[in-house]
N, C-alpha and C positions, 0 to 999 in steps of 0.2 A: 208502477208500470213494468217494473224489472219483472213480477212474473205472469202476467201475460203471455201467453203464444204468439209468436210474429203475425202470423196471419192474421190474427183478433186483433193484434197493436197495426197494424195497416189500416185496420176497418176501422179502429177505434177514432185515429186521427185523421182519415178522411171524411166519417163524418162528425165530427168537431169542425171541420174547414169548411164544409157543408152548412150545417149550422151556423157559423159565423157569418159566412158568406149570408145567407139568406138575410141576414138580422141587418147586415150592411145594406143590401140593397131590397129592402121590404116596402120601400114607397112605390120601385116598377114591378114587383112581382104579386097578382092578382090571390094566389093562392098560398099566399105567403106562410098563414098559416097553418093549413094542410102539410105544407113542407116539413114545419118545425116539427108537427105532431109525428111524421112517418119519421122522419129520423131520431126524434124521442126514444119511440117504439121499437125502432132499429138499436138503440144504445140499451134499452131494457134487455133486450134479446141477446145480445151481445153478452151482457152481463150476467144473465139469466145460464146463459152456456157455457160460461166460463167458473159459474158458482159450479153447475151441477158437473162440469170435470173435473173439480176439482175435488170434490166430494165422493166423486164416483156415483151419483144419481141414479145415474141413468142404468147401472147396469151394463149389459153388454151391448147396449144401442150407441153405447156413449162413445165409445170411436169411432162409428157411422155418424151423428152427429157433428162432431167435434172437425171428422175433418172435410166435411160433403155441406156442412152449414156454409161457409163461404159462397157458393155455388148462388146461395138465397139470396144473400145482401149484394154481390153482384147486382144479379136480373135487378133487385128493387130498386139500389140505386142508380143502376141505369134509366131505369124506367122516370124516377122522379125526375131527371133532369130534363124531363119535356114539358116540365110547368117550370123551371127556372130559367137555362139557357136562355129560350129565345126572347127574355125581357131583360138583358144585363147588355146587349152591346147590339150595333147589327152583324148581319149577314157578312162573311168574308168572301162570299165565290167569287165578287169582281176583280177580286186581288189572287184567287188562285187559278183563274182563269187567263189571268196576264200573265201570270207565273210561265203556267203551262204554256203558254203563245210562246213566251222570250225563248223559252229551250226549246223548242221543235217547231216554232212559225207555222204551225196547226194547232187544232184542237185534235188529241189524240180520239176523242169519243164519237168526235166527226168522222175522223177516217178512216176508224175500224167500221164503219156503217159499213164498207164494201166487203167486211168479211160477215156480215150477218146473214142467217140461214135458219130455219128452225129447228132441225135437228141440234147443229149445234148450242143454240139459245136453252133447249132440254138439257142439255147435258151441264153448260155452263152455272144454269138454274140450281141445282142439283149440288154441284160442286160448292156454289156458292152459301147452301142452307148447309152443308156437312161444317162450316164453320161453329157451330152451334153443337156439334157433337164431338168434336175429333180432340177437345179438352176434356173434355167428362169422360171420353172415352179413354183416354192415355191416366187419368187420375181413377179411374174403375177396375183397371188391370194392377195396376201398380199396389189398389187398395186390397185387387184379390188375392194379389202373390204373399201379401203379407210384409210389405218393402215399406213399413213406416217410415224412417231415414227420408228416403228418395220420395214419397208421396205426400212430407210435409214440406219438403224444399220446391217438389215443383208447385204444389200448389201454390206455398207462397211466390215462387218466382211468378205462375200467371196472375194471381193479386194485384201482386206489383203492377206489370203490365197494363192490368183493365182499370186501375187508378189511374195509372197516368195518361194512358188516352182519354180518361174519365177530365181531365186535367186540359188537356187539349180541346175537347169538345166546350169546354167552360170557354178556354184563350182564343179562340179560335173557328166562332158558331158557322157553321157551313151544312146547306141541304144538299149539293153534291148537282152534280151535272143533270141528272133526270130530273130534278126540278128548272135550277138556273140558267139550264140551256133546252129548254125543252122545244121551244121555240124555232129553234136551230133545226131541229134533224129532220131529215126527210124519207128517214127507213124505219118504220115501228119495229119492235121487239116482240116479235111474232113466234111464239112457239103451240106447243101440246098445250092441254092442260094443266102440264107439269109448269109448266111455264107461267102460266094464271096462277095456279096453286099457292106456289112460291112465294111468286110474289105479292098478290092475296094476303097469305097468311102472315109475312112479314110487316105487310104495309099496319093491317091489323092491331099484331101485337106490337111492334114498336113506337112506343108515345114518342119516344124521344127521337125528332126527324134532324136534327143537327148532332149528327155525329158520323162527319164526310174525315174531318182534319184533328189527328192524322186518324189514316185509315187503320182503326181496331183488327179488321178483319186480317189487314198483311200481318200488323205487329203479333198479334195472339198466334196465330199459325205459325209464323216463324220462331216463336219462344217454344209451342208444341212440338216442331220439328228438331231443334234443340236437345229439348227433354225427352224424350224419344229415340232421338241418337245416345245421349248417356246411359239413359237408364233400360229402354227396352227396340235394341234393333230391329226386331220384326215389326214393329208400329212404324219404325223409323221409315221403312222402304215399302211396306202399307200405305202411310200418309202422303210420302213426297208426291208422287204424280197428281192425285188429290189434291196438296197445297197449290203445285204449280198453274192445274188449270180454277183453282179460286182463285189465287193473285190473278190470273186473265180476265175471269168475271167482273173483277172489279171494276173493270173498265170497258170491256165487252158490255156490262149488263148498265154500265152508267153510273154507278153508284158513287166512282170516285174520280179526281184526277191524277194527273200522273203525280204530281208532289204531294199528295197526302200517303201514294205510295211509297215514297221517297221516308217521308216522314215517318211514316212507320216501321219502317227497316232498321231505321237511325234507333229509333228508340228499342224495339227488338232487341238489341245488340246492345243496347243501355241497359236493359232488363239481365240478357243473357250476360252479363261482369258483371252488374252492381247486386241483383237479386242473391245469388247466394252468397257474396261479401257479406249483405246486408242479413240476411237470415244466419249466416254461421256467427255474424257480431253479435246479434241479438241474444241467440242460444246462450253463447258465452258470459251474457249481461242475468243473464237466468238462473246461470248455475253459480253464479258466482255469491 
């Protein structure tokens, strides 16, 4: 394991935990074995990209591979966890819902109904899909300048990250107020088509509908914003007004409550100290 790249040794032993996990609880999970076989598959791949860098394979494809492969097993294993999750535990929104009450004696998603407007809902829509690129796009520049150093640490530092709300969404299965409180509101979410679109597309391709706790969307953007400030300032001041009005969405658009934004901040900040600890010990374990 000593020579492994961090980013592969992240992927390698989350889905090992993965794996395990499944096999522990294979009597509630329907699809149990489809599971095993995608993450089989995923460890083949894994190894398959780790033979051919090492070898030099690939030729000059092989640093495009090597460090934009990540990007893959992400989306996949996000995706699979919408045949596990929701057969390991129930639902937590009754408890982040009380959560939310005890601090603010509302429901926050209730009382921004009176700031909804269409325009606005376009714009927030919007803000909220840029989540989905403002990572790729801070590891795309970084890849163009030629900044290997900086573009294997952040990568691994967002790894890190989308593990462990990968982690969270296991501890902690929640569909988020637009399902659990739907019931409640009395002002739909009325936009353009931008606004359909969005959400459309999102509803779509996201298998995996339990992943409210903690909020990916604050934690990932705030490790971007981060990464961004050290290594490329004009991203830095690019992304901020962007990030500010997606953490609002999050809750403008219903997706979260307030304490999974909470949550994701905390860990954010876990990521931004433990993540490059954890990738400079590793390097070290490498070369030694």
């Amino acid at each position: 394991m000593k020579r492994i790249a961090p980013t592969q040794g992240l992927t390698f032993f989350f889905l090992i935990g993965l794996v395990i996990l499944t096999l522990i609880f294979h009597g509630r999970i329907p699809l149990w074995h489809s599971l095993l076989l995608r993450y089989a598959i995923l460890l083949g791949l894994l190894f398959v990209l780790k033979l051919s860098w090492d070898r030099k394979a690939m030729g000059k494809a092989g640093p495009f591979f090597h460090h934009f492969s990540p990007i893959l097993f992400i989306i996949v294993i996000y995706e699979s966890l919408g045949d596990l999750i929701q057969h390991l535990q129930p639902d937590v929104d009754p408890w982040l819902i009380q959560i939310d009450f005890s601090i603010f004696g509302i429901q926050p998603t209730l009382w921004m109904e009176r700031w909804i407007v269409p325009w606005l809902t376009d714009i927030l829509s919007l803000a909220y899909l840029s989540y989905y690129f403002l990572p790729v796009v801070l590891v795309v520049v970084l890849y163009w300048k030629g900044r290997t150093a900086e573009l294997d640490r952040s990568i691994f530092v967002l790894a890190f990250g989308y593990y462990l709300s990968f982690i969270g969404y296991i501890l902690f299965p929640a569909v988020g107020p637009r399902y659990a409180m739907t019931h409640l509101y009395s002002v739909p979410l009325e936009g353009s088509f931008i606004t359909d679109f969005v959400r459309d597309t999102l509803n779509a391709l996201e298998h995996n509908k339990r992943d409210c706790m903690p909020s990916g969307h604050t934690q990932i953007v705030l490790i971007v914003l981060y990464l961004a400030h050290r290594y490329e300032k004009f991203l830095f001041y690019l992304f901020l007004p962007v990030i500010c009005a997606l953490i609002l969405s999050t809750l403008y658009l219903r997706y979260h409550y307030v304490i999974d934004l909470l949550a994701g901040m905390i860990l954010a900040i876990l990521c931004m100290v433990l993540g490059p600890l954890l990738h400079r010990w590793w390097n070290l374990q490498i070369k030694d």
